[in-house]
N, C-alpha and C positions, 0 to 999 in steps of 0.2 A: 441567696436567702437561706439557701440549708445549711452553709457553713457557718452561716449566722449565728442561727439555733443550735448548731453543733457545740459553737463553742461556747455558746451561754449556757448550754448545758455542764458540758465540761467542767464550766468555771463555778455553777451552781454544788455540782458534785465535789469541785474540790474546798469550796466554801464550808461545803454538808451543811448548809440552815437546818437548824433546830426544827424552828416551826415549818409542819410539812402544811400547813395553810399557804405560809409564804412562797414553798417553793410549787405547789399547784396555781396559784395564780399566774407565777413567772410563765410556768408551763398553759398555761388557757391563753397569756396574754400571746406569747409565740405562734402560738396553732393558731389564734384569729390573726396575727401579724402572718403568718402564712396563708391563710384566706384569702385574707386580703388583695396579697400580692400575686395570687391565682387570680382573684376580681378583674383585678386589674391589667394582666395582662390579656384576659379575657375580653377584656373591654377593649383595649387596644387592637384584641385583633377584629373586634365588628367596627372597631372607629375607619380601618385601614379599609377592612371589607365594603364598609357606606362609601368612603371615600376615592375608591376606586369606581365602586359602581357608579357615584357621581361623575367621577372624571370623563367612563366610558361615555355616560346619555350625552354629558356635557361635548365631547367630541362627536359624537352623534349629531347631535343638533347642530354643531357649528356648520358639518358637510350637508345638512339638507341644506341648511340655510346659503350656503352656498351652490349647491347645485340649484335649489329655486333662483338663485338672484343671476346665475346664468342661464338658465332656460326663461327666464324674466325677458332678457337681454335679446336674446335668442327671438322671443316671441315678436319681440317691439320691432326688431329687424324685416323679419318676416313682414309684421304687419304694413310698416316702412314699403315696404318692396310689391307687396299688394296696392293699396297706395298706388303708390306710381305705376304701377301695370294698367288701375281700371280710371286712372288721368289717361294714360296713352291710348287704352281700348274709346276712351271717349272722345277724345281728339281723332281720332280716327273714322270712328262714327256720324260723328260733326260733317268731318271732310264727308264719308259716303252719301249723307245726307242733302249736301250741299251739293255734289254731283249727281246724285238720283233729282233732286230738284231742277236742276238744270236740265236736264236729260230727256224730265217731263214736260217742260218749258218750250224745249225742240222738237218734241213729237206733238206738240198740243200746235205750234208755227210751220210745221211741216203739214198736217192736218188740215190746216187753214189751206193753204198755198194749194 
């Protein structure tokens, strides 16, 4: 961009315009043409700056969202497994219940006897 205006300058000087109205416009219109193109890369650099901090949350949230969806996984397992612990703890109870029954059954006929 500076060699830009270098050389329309240059080329203005070797032109020499009469009217120095003409050549201060030329000169206004470059300097906001330079502005400009500071704007703009200025802007490019917050576009890149959002864009990355996007990117980071955005990988961000993918890894919670996967560490929940295995501890999810994880949980259901567990609960699975609980589950079948307090079926076998009951099953088992059943059975003692059923022998204490019996047991009472033989001391209540031994009693008798």
């Amino acid at each position: 961009m500076v060699a830009s205006v270098n050389k329309a300058f240059k080329t203005l000087d070797w032109l020499q315009p009469e009217d120095t109205k003409f050549y201060d416009a030329i000169r206004v219109v470059l300097c906001r043409r330079t502005q400009l193109s500071s704007v703009e890369s200025e802007l490019q650099t917050h576009q890149n700056e959002e864009f990355d901090a996007v990117s980071s949350i955005q990988s961000r949230l993918k890894e919670a969202v996967a560490r929940s969806k295995a501890d999810y996984w994880k949980a259901i397992e567990r609960v699975s497994g609980l589950k079948s612990l307090v079926f076998e703890i009951r099953e088992v109870l059943k059975k003692l219940e059923h022998e204490s029954a019996w047991e009472e059954a033989l001391l209540v006929d031994w009693k008798r006897e």
